[in-house]
C-alpha positions, 0 to 999 in steps of 0.5 A: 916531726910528730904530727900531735905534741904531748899535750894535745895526745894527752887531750885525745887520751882526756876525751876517750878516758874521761868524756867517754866521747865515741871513736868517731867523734875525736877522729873528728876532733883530731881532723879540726885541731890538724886543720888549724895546725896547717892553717898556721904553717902555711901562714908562717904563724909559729905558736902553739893553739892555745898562745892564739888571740881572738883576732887569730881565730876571727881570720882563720874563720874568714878563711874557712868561710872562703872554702866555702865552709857551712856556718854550722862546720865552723860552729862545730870546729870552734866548739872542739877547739874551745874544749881543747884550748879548755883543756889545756888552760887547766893544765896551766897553758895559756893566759885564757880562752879566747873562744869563751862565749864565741859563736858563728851564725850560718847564713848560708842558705839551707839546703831543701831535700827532694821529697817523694810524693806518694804517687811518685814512690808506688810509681816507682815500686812499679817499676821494679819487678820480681821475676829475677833474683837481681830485680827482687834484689833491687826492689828490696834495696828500694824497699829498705831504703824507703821503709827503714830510712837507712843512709846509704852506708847502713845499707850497705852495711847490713848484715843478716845478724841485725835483723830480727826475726823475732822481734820484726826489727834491724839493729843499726849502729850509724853515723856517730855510732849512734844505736838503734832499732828500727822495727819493720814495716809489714808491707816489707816484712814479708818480702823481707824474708823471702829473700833471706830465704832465697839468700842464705846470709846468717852473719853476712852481709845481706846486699851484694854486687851481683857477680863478685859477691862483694859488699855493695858500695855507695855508687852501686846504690846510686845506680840502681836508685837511677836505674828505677828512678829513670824507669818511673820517668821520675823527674828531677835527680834521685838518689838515696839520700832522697828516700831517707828524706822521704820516709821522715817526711812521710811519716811527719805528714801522718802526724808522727811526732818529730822526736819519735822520727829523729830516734828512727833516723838516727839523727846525732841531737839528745834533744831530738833522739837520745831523750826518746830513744827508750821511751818511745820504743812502742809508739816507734813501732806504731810510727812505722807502722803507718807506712802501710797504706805507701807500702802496699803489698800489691805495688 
């Protein structure tokens, strides 16, 4: 049995061809229409999504709320589902659309980051020391993290050929293949570059394991953030999620406009990040800037 019939094929086809939507975000669509197909397997329901009434919809969203799924999941899934019970309406499949007009409030609490002081982050960096190759590493790791306020699989995946040497900046492609430059801090420039010196990269990946020399994965970033965050006798849990959280905290306390924080976090909104994206090239780097006096070049 195939696991997609030709007409939801033909909607992925629809979305890539036609919607122009990102690889990424049908694979997302993809997993939401699966999930449903499940669901109704194993709750004996024989009919196809579109032949669904509301009521059908309204009980497989209790049952999503009983995982334990956000507000904003389900909201999100209702939305793919509504644009491919759309799509096969007009192909002449189905009565109507049930999910016209549909939507799920989260009253799930909202979930508040660990945020840095400015103390706890210069304690931190002095933490950290450069007399070895592996502890500059890992400095710069922390640098990177908190100064360009890199996910972790950004970081991970950084490599020598996005980082201008010109131009000062990294050329990311992060969560939803979503673009953008993000122009470096003076107070990490520096160290920046040595360590491209001292590691030859050119086109590959610029942090490594230590012996294998294989690209680092997420838990190797999670060890040496709790590896320093226990040096700095920092209280409570630290991970690097921590550090992206702090860099846009840090720079909306310096008074940096939100739209301009969202473009250099990458974040998915057009309303927060595609509409600026060009427009706010220069004060991006003004943005940026401003994390000098927490980038101290003596920490």
């Amino acid at each position: 049995m195939k696991e997609f019939n030709t007409v939801t094929v033909g909607f992925f086809e629809y979305c890539k061809g036609i919607k122009k939507m990102k690889h990424s975000s049908i694979k997302d669509t993809k997993c939401t229409i699966k999930k449903l197909q499940v669901y109704l397997k194993d709750k004996s329901i024989h009919a196809e999504i579109w032949e669904l009434e509301l009521q059908d919809f309204i009980q497989y969203i209790n049952f999503l709320r009983e995982k334990n799924e956000r507000g904003s999941g389900i909201s999100k899934q209702i939305s793919q589902l509504r644009s491919y019970i759309d799509y096969c309406w007009k192909l002449g499949y189905g009565k109507n659309n049930p999910l016209y007009g549909f939507e799920v409030k989260d009253h799930s609490p909202q979930y508040v980051s660990r945020v840095l002081t400015t103390e706890e982050m210069t304690s931190l960096l002095l933490a950290t020391s450069k007399k070895t190759k592996l502890e500059r590493k890992e400095r710069l790791m922390l640098l990177v993290l908190y100064g360009l306020g890199l996910r972790t699989s950004e970081l991970c995946n950084l490599k020598g050929k996005d980082i201008s040497i010109e131009n000062q900046d990294v050329f990311i492609i992060g969560k939803f293949d979503i673009e953008r430059r993000i122009p470096i801090p003076d107070g990490l420039w520096p160290e920046l570059l040595a360590y491209l010196h001292e590691n030859p990269i050119k086109k590959a990946t610029v942090f490594t394991t230590q012996y294998k020399k294989t690209k680092l994965s997420i838990g190797d970033v999670g060890d040496v953030v709790k590896k320093y965050a226990e040096l700095a006798k920092l209280e409570g849990i630290i991970t690097p999620k921590v550090f992206r959280h702090t860099f846009a905290s840090h720079l909306m306390d310096q008074g940096v406009d939100i739209s301009i924080v969202s473009s250099l976090m990458g974040h998915k909104s057009p309303a927060e990040t595609g509409v600026y994206l060009h427009a706010f090239d220069k004060n991006k780097t003004q943005a940026v800037m401003t994390m000098e006096p927490i980038l101290p070049e003596g920490v």
